[in-house]
N, C-alpha and C positions, 0 to 999 in steps of 0.2 A: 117070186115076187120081191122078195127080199134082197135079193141082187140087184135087179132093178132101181129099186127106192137107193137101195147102198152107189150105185155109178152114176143117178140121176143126181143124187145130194153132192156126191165129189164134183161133177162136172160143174153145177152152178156155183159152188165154192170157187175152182178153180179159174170160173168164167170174172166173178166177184173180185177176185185176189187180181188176176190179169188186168180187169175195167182200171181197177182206184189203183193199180202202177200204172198205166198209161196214162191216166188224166196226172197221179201227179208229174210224171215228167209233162206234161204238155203242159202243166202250171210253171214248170220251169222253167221252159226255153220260152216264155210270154218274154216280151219287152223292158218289160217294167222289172219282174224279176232279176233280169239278167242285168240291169241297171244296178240296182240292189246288192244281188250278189258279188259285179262288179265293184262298187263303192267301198264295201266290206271287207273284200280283199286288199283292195289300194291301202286304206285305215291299218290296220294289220301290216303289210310288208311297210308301208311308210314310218309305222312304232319299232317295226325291228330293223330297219333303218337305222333312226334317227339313236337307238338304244345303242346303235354300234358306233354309230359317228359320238356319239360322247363317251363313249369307252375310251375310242381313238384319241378324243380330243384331249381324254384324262390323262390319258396314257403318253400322250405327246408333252405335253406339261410337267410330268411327272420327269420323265427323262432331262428335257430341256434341264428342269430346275438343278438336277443331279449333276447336267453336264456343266452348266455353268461354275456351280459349284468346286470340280474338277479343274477348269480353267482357273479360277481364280486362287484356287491351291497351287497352280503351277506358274502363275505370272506373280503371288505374292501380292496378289489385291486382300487380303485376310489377314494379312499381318500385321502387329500391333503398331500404329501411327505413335512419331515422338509428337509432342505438346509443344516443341520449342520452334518460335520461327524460323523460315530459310533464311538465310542470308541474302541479304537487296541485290536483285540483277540492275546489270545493264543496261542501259536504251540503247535500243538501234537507233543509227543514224537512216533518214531519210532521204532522198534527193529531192531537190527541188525541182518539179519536172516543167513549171510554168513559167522558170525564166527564161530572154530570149536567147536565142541561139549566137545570135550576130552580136557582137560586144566589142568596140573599137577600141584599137590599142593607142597605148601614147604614139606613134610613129604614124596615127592616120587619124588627126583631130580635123574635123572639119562640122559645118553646120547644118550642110547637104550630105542626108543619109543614102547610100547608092541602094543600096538593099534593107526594104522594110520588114520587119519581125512581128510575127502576132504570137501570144503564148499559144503553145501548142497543149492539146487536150488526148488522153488516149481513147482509141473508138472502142469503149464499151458495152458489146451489145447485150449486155446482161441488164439490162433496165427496168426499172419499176414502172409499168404502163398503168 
């Protein structure tokens, strides 16, 4: 009788342990769960994400500042400036692009122009609309 009571007591244990694992997964794959668990996840890989892209970002700055650095040791941008001013440049000369083309010599004076002249303009299409 003692066996009995001993295989009867294991089975509905083992019956009990089996029930409450299936009900909780069955609570798992519900909807709403799986939303949840979803959302949770996202949160999580989107912080170790975002932890690497600022590492990256550091790290990209970090370099840059260094390289630049570098450059400017080798083009002499760091080098100690004299106090005293340059000496005055030059002006370029400009042409005058708006006077006429046609310009009568002394050997062709007359009052009647044969060919009329408009200042000319260059076509710039780089304009501020």
């Amino acid at each position: 009788m003692f066996r009995r009571t001993f295989w009867f007591t294991t089975g509905v244990a083992a019956g009990v342990w089996a029930t409450t694992k299936v009900n909780r997964k069955i609570r798992q794959l519900t909807p709403e769960h799986l939303a949840v668990t979803a959302a949770n996840k996202a949160i999580e890989t989107g912080g170790r994400l975002k932890d690497r892209a600022v590492d990256f970002a550091l790290e990209v700055r970090d370099n840059m500042a260094r390289r630049e650095a570098e450059l400017g040791d080798a083009l002499g941008l760091n080098a100690p400036v004299d106090r005293e001013l340059p000496a005055p440049r030059g002006y370029a000369v400009i042409e005058n692009r708006n006077t006429p083309k046609y310009v009568e010599g002394p050997e062709r004076k007359s009052t009647h122009r044969t060919h009329q002249t408009y200042p000319t303009y260059p076509y710039n299409r780089n304009e501020d609309h």
